[in-house]
C-alpha positions as CSV (number, residue, x, y, z in Angstrom):
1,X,-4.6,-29.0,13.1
2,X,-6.4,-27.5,10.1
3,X,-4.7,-25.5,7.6
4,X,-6.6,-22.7,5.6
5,X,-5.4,-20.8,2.3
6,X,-7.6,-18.1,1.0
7,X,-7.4,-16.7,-2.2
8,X,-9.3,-14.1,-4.9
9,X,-8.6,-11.0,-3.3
10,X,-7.5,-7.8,-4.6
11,X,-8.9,-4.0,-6.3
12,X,-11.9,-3.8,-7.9
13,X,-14.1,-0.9,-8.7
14,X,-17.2,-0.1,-6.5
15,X,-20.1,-2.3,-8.1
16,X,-17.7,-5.1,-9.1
17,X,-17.6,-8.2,-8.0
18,X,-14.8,-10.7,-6.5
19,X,-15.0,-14.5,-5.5
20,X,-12.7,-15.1,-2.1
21,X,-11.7,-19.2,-1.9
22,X,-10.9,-21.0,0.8
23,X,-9.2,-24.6,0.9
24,X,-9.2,-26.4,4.0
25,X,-6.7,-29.6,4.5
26,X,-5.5,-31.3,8.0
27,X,-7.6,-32.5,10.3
28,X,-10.7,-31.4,8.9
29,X,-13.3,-34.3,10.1
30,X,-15.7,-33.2,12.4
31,X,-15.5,-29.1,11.6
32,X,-18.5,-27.5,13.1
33,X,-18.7,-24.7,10.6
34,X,-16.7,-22.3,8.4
35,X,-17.0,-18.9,7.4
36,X,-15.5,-15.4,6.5
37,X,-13.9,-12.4,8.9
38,X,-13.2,-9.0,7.6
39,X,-10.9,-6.3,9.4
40,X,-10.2,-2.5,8.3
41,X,-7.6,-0.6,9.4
42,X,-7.9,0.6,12.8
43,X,-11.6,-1.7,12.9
44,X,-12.3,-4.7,14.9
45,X,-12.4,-8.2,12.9
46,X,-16.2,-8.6,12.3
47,X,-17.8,-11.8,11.1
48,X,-19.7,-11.4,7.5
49,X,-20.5,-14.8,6.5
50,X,-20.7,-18.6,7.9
51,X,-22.2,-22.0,7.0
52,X,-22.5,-24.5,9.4
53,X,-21.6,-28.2,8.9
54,X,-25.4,-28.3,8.3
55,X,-25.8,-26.3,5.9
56,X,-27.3,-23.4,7.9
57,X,-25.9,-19.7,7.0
58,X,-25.5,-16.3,8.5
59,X,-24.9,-12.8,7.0
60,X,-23.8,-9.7,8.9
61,X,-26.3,-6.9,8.2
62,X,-24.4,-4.6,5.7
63,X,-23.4,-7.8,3.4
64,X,-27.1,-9.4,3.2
65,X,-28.5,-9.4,-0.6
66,X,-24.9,-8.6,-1.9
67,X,-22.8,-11.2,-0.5
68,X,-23.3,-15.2,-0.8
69,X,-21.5,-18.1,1.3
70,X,-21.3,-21.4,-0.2
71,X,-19.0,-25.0,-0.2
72,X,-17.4,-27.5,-2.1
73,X,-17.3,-29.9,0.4
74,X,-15.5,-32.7,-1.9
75,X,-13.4,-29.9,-2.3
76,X,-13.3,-29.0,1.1
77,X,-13.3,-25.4,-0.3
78,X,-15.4,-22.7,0.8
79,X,-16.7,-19.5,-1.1
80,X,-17.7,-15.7,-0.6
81,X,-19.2,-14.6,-3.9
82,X,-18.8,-11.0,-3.1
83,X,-21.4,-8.7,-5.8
84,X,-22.4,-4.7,-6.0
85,X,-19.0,-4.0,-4.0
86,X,-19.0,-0.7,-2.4
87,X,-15.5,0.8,-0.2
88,X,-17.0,0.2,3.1
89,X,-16.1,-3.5,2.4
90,X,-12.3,-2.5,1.5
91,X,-10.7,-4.9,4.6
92,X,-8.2,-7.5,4.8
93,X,-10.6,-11.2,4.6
94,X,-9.6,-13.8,6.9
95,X,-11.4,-17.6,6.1
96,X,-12.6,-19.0,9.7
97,X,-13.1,-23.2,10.8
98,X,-13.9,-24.0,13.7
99,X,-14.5,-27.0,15.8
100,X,-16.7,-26.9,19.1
101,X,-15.1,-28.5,22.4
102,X,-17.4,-31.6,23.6
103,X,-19.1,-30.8,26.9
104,X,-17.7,-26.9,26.8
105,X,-18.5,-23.5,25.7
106,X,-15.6,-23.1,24.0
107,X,-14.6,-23.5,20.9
108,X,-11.4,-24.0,18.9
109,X,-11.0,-21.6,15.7
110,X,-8.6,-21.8,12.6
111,X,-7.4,-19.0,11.0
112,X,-6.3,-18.1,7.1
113,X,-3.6,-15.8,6.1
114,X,-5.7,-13.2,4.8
115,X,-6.3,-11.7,1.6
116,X,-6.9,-7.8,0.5
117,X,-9.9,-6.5,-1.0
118,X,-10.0,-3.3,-1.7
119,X,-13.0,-1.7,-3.3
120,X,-12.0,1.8,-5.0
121,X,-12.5,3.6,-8.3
């Protein structure tokens, strides 16, 4: 099991910035990659950000150039560095692991709490 606790939510203006964390503990040899989830009300959960246990990152469209994924890995912590804010990114955050099955498709995904961030003046 892997256990996840996000933090660094909350309001900020539109423009701001806010830094979401992400500490991973448990059994987290072997994670194939880690990343970020966002859901609005009434919205599917979308993916905005991963980085792969190589290193390799991914941005959804709206959050390229404004939003930046990185690690800590001897602090097996993970970071969203979230900048020029705007209310279409006002959604609860949920921090992602995940850890492919050997000779399978599938793959088996860990899940945060979630945090609020909610961009408004």
């Amino acid at each position: 099991q892997v256990q996840l606790v996000e933090s660094g939510g909350g309001l900020v203006q539109p423009g701001g910035s806010l830094r979401l964390s992400c500490a991973a503990s448990g059994s987290i040899f072997s994670l194939d990659g880690m990343g970020w989830y966002r859901q609005a009300p009434a919205s599917q959960r979308e993916l905005v950000a991963s980085i792969s246990s190589g290193g390799s990152t991914y941005y959804t469209d709206s959050v390229k150039g404004r939003f930046t994924i990185s690690r800590d890995n001897a602090k097996n912590t993970v970071y969203l560095q979230m900048n020029s804010l705007k209310p279409e990114d006002t959604a609860v955050y949920y921090c992602n692991a995940y850890r492919r099955v050997p000779l399978s498709t599938r793959r088996l995904d860990y899940w945060g709490q979630g945090t609020q961030v909610t961009v408004s003046s």
